[in-house]
C-alpha positions in Angstrom: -6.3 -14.1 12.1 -3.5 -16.1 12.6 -0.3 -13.9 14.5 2.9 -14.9 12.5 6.1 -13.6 14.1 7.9 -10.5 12.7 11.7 -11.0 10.5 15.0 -11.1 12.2 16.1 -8.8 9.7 16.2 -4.7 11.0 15.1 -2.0 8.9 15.9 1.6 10.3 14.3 4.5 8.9 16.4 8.3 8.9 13.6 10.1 9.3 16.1 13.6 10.0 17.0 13.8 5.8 13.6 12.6 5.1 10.7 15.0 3.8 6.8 13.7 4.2 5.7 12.1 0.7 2.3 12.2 -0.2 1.0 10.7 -4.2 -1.2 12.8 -6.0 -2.8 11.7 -8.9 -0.4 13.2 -12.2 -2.6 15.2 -15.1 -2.7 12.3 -17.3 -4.6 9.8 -14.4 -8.1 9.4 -14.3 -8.8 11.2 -11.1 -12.6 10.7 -9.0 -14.8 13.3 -9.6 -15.7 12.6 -5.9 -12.0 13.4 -4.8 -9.2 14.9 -6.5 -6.7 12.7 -4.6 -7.8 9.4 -6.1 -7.8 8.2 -9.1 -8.7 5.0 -10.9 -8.2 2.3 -13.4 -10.2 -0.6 -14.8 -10.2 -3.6 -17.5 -12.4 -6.5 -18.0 -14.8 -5.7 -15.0 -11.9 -5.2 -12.7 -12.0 -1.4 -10.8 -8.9 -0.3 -9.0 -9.4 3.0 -7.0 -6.0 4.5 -5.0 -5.4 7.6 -3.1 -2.3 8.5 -1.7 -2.7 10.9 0.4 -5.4 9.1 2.9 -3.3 7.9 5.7 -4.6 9.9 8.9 -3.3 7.0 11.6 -1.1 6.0 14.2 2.3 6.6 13.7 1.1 10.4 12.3 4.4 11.0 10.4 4.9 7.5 8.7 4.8 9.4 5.3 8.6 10.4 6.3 9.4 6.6 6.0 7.1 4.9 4.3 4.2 5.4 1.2 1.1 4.4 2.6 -1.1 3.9 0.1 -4.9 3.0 -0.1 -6.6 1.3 -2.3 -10.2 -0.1 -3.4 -10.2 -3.2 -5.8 -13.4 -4.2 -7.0 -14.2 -7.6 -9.1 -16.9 -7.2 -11.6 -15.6 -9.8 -13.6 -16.1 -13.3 -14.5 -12.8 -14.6 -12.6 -11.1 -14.8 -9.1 -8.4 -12.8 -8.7 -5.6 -13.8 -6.2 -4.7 -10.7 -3.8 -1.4 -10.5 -2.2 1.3 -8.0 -1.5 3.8 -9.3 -4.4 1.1 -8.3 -6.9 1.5 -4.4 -6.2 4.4 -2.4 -6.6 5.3 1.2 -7.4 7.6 2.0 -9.8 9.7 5.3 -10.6 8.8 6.5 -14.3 12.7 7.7 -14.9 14.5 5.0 -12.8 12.2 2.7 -13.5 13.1 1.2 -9.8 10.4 -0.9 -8.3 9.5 -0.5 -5.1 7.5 -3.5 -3.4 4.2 -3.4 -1.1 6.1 -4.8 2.3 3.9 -7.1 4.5 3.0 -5.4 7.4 4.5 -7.5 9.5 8.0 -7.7 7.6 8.5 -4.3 9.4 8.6 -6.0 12.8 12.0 -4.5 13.5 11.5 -1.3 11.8 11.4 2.0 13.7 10.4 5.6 13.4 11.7 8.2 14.8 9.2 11.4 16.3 5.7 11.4 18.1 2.8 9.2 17.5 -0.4 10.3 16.1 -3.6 10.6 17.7 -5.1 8.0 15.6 -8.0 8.9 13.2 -10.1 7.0 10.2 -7.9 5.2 7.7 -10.9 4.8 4.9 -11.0 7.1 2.1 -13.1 8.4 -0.2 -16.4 6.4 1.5 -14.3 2.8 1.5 -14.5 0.4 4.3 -10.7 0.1 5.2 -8.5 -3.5 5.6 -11.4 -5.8 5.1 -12.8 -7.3 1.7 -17.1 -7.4 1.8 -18.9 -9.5 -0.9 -17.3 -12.5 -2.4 -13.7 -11.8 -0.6 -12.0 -15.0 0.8 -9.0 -14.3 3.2 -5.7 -16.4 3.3 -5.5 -16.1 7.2 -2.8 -13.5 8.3 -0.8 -10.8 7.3 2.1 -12.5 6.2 5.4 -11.9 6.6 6.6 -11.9 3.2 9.9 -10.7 0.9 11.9 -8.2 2.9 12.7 -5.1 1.0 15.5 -3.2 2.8 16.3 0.1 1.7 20.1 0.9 1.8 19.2 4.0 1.4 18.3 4.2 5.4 20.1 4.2 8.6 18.7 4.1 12.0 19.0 6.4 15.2 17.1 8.1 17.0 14.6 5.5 17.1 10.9 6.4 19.3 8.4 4.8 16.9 8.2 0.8 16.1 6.2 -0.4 13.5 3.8 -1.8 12.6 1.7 -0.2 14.7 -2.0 -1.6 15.2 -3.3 1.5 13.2 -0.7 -0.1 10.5 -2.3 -3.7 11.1 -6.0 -2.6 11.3 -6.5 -0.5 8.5 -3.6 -2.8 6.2 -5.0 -4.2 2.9 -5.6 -8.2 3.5 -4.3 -11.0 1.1 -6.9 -13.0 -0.1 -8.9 -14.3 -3.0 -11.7 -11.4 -4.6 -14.3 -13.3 -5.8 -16.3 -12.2 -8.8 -18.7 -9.5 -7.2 -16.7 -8.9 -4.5 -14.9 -5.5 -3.3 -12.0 -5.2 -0.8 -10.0 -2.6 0.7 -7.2 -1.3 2.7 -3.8 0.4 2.9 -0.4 -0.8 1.2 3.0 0.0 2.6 5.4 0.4 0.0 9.4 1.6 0.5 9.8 5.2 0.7 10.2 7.0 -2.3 10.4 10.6 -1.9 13.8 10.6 -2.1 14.4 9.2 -5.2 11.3 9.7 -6.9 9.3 12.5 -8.6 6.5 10.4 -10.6 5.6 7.0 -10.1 3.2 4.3 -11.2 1.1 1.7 -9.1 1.1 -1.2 -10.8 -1.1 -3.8 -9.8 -0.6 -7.6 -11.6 -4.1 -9.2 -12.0 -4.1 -13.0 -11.5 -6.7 -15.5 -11.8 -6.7 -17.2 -8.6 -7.6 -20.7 -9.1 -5.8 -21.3 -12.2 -2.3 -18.9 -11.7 -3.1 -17.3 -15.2 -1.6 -13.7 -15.3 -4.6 -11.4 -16.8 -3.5 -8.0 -16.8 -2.0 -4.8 -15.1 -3.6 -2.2 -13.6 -1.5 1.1 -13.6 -2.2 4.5 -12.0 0.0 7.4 -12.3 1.0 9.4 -9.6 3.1 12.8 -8.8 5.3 12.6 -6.0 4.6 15.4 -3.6 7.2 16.4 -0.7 6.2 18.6 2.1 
């Protein structure tokens, strides 16, 4: 894939006032029988799966800055649908603040403070992690996208950059899903344990050749702080 070069822009992460954020699936979600920590919604042929709780990579504490999240889309419909970060978000069911997925490498500047992890298996729940299989077409590159900063956040401290490859490797790619096709991988959305009890993913379904909006997915989740 094609390396694009990181924002000038600097996000720090406080990671001393921050507690580790996990999403759980909330009572009214409809949660895998195959695992409690996932859950799932679908319309018109179009299956999105998301656990929150499945990040087991390198930085091991990112969950103190960020809300990895990771997710399965699979089309069974009749229509492309265009995959990029802008189309997920999660948003706060009593602020109703949206927090964006960030492009992996948007974080180029961002840092973490504490150890790193010893690395591990980002797939969940029997997924393949950060690559599409089937009909999945890829746009070449994690892009650098919108920057989201968080003026919530202020650096010191600072051991940790990101991304890190774990981050890279096992991110979900941007793409087109062809009909029959499944894809998976983890998001990186703003952190949100500090603001946040419940949220909902949203994910905006668009047809890829023609631009035509054709749903939302939404999953609700319980935010969990250790």
């Amino acid at each position: 894939m094609r390396a694009l070069m990181p924002t000038a822009a600097a996000l720090f992460i406080l990671t001393g006032c921050a507690a580790e954020t996990q999403l759980r699936p909330s009572p009214g979600a409809q949660v895998l029988q195959s695992d409690a920590n996932a859950a799932k919604a679908a319309t018109d042929g179009i299956v999105l799966v998301a656990d929150g709780t499945a990040w087991k990579g390198t930085p091991k504490n990112l969950e103190l800055s960020l809300t990895p999240v990771f997710i399965q889309l699979e089309n069974r419909g009749q229509r492309p649908l265009r995959i990029k970060y802008g189309v997920f978000s999660l948003v706060g069911t009593q602020s109703r603040f949206r927090y964006a997925a960030l492009a992996p490498l948007s974080l180029g500047d961002t840092v973490i403070s504490g150890q790193e992890g010893t690395g591990g298996s980002g797939a969940a729940m029997g997924f393949s992690s950060g690559w599409g299989y089937g009909r999945y077409r890829p746009f070449g590159g994690f892009g650098v996208g919108p920057y989201y900063p968080d003026p919530y956040y202020a650096g010191y401290q600072c051991r940790e950059p990101l991304p890190t490859r774990d981050m890279l490797q096992k991110a979900l790619p941007e793409g087109t899903l062809d009909p029959g096709g499944r894809m998976s991988g983890f998001l990186y959305f703003q952190g949100v344990g500090s603001r946040e009890g419940q949220v909902v993913l949203q994910a905006r379904l668009v047809d890829a050749e023609s631009g035509e909006p054709l749903g939302t997915l939404d999953i609700p989740f319980q935010v969990r702080k250790g």
